[in-house]
C-alpha positions as CSV (number, residue, x, y, z in Angstrom):
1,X,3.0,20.5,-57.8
2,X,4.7,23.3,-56.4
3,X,2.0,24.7,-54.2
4,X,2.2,21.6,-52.8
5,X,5.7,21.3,-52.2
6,X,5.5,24.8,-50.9
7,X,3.1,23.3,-48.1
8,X,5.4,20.5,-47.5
9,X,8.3,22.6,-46.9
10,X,5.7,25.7,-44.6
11,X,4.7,22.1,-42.6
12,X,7.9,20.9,-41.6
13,X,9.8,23.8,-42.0
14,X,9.1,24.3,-38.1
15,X,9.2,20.6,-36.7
16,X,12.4,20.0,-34.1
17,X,13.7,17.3,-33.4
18,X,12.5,14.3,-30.7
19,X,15.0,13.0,-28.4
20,X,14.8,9.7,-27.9
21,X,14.0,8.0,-24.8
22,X,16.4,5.9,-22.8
23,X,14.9,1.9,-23.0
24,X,12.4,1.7,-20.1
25,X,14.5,-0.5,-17.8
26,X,16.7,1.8,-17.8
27,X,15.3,4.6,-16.8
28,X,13.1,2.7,-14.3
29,X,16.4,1.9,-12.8
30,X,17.9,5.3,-12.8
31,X,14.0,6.4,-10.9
32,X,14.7,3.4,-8.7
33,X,18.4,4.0,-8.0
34,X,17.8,8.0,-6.9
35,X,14.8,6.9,-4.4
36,X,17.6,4.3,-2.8
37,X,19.7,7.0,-1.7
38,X,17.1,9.1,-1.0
39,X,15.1,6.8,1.4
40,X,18.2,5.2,2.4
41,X,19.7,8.6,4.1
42,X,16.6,9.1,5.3
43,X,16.8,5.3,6.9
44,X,20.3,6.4,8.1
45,X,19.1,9.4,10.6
46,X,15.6,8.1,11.5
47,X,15.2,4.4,11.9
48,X,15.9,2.6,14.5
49,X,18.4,0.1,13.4
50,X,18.4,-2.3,16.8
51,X,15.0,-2.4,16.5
52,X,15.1,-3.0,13.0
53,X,17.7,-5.9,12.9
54,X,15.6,-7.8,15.8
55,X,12.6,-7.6,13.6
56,X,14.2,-8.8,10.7
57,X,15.4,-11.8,12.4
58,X,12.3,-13.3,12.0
59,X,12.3,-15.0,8.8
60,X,8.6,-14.5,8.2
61,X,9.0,-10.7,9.2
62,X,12.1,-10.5,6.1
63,X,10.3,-12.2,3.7
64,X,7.6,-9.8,4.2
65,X,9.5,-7.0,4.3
66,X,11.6,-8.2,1.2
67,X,8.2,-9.1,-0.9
68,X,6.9,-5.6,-0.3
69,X,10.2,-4.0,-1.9
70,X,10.1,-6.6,-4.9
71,X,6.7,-5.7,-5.5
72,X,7.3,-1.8,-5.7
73,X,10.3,-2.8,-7.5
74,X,9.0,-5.0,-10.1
75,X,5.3,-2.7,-10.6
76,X,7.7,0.4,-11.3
77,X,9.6,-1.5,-13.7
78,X,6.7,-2.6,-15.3
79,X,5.2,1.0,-15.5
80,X,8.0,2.4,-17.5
81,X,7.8,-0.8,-19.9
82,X,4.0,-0.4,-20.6
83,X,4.0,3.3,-20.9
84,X,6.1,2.3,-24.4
85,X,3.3,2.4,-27.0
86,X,3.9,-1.3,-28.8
87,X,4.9,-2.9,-26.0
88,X,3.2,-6.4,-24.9
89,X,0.7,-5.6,-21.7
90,X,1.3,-8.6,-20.3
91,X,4.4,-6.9,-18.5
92,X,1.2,-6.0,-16.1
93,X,2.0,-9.1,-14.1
94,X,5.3,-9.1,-13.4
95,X,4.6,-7.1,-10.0
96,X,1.7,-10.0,-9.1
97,X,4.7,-13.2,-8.0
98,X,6.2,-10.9,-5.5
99,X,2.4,-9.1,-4.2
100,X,1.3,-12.8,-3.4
101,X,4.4,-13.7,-1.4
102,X,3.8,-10.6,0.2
103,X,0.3,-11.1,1.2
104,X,1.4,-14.8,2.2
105,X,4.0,-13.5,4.2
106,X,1.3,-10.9,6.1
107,X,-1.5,-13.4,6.6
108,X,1.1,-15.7,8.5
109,X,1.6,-12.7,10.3
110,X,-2.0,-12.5,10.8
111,X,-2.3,-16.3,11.9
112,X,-0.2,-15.9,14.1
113,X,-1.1,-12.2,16.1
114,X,-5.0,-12.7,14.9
115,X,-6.8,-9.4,14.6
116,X,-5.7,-6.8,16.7
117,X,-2.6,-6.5,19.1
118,X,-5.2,-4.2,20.8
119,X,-2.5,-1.6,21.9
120,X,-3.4,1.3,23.8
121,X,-4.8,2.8,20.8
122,X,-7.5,0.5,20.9
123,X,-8.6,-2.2,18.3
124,X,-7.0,-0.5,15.5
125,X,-3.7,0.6,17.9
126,X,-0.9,2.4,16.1
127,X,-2.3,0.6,12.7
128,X,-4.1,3.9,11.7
129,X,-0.6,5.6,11.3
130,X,0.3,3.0,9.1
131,X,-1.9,3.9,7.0
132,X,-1.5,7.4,6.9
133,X,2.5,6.7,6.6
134,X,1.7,5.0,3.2
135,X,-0.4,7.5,1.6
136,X,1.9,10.5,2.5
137,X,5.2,8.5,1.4
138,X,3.4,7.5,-1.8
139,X,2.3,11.0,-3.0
140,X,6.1,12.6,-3.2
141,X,7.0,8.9,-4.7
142,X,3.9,9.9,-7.6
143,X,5.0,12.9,-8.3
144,X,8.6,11.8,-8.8
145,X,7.6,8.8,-10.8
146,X,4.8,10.1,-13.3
147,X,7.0,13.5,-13.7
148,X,9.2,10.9,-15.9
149,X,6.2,8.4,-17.3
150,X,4.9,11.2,-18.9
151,X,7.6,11.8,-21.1
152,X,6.6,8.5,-22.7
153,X,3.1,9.7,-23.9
154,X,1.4,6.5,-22.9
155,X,-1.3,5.8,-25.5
156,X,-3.1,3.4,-22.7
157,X,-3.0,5.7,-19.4
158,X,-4.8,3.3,-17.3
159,X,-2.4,0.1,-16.9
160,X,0.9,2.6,-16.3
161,X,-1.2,4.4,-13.5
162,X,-2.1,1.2,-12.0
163,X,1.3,-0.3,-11.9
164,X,3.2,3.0,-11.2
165,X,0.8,3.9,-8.1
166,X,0.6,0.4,-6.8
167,X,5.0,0.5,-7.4
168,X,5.4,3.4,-5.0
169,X,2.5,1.9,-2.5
170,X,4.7,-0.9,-2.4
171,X,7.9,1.0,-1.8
172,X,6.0,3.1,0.9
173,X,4.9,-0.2,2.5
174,X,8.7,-1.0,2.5
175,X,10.3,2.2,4.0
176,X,6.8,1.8,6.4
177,X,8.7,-1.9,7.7
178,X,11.8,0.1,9.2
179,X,9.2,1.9,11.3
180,X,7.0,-0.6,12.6
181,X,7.4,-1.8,16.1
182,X,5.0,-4.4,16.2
183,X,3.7,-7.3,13.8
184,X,1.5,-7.6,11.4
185,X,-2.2,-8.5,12.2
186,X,-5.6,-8.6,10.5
187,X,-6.2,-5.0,10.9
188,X,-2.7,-3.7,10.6
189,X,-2.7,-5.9,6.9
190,X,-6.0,-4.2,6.0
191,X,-5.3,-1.0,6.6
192,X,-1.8,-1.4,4.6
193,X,-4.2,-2.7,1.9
194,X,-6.2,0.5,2.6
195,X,-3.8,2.6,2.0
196,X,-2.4,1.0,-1.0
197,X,-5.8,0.8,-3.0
198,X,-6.3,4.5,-1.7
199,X,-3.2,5.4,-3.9
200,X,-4.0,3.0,-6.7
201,X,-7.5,4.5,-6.9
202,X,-6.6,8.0,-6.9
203,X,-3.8,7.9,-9.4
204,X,-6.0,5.1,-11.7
205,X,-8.7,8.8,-11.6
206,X,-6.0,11.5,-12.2
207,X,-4.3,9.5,-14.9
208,X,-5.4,11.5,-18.0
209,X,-3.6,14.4,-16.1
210,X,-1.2,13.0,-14.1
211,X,0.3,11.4,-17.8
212,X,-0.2,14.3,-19.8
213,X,-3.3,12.2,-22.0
214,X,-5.4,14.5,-24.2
């Protein structure tokens, strides 16, 4: 009896205490509220707001653009939710309302302008920048984001890497629509898809180390 009480008191004799996380909608929106003013100072000496407010004039254009932010919004929230061992995986959807408004929103778009605006870059025009916007946005946006997932120790990597890489997609695809001079078409929506599912795809592979899984 007391050899093992001896070993009871050697194994915990060492342990420290765990600080408890802050309830995950919480800190999604503290993550959420430091990329506002981030992004939004950056908005302040780079956008072109004339340009900006005539776009968003167009109700189809704002819809678009607010759909986009809704679904980075609402796929963050849902990251820091299922990255709670215990909680229900059904929070998976809640991103998938405001991604289908958005895609509705960009193939009116794409109705409308059909496939190419063919610019003088061609048939893919300034669309390839798009895509390049989105991917280099989204990886500071990743790093930032699954620095504080982690923390969690997500027993089921795969969902959080999903929703938190398709969340700051989304968010690049938002900042992208204060820098976009022209309207969406076919190939403008597919390389915006492109650049998403790059993002998705890469973080869905690194998630092991990206979340600190054994």
């Amino acid at each position: 009896m007391m050899e093992t009480e001896r070993l009871i008191e050697e194994l915990v004799g060492g342990l420290q205490p765990v600080r408890r996380l802050r309830p995950p909608a919480l800190r999604a929106a503290l993550w959420l509220a430091t990329v506002a003013v981030l992004v939004g100072l950056a908005l302040l000496g780079f956008a072109d707001w004339a340009q900006v407010m005539q776009r968003m004039a167009v109700p189809r254009i704002a819809l678009e653009c607010a759909a986009a932010g809704l679904t980075g919004i609402s796929a963050v929230l849902a990251a820091f939710i299922v990255s709670v061992p215990g909680r229900s995986q059904r929070w998976a959807a809640l991103p998938l309302p405001a991604f289908i408004l958005w895609l509705v929103a960009s193939g009116a778009g794409c109705l409308v302008n059909g496939w190419s605006l063919h610019g003088p870059g061609g048939f893919v025009g300034d669309s390839a920048h798009c895509f390049g916007f989105i991917v280099g946005v989204s990886v500071p946006l990743s790093i930032g984001l699954f620095a504080v997932l982690r923390r969690a120790r997500p027993i089921a990597p795969l969902p959080v890497a999903a929703l938190g890489t398709l969340g700051v997609a989304a968010l690049a695809d938002f900042i992208l629509e204060f820098f976009h001079p022209f309207d969406v078409t076919v190939i403008d929506l597919a390389l915006h898809l492109a650049g998403i599912a790059v993002v998705m795809l890469v973080g869905i592979a690194l998630r092991r180390r990206l979340l600190a899984v054994g």
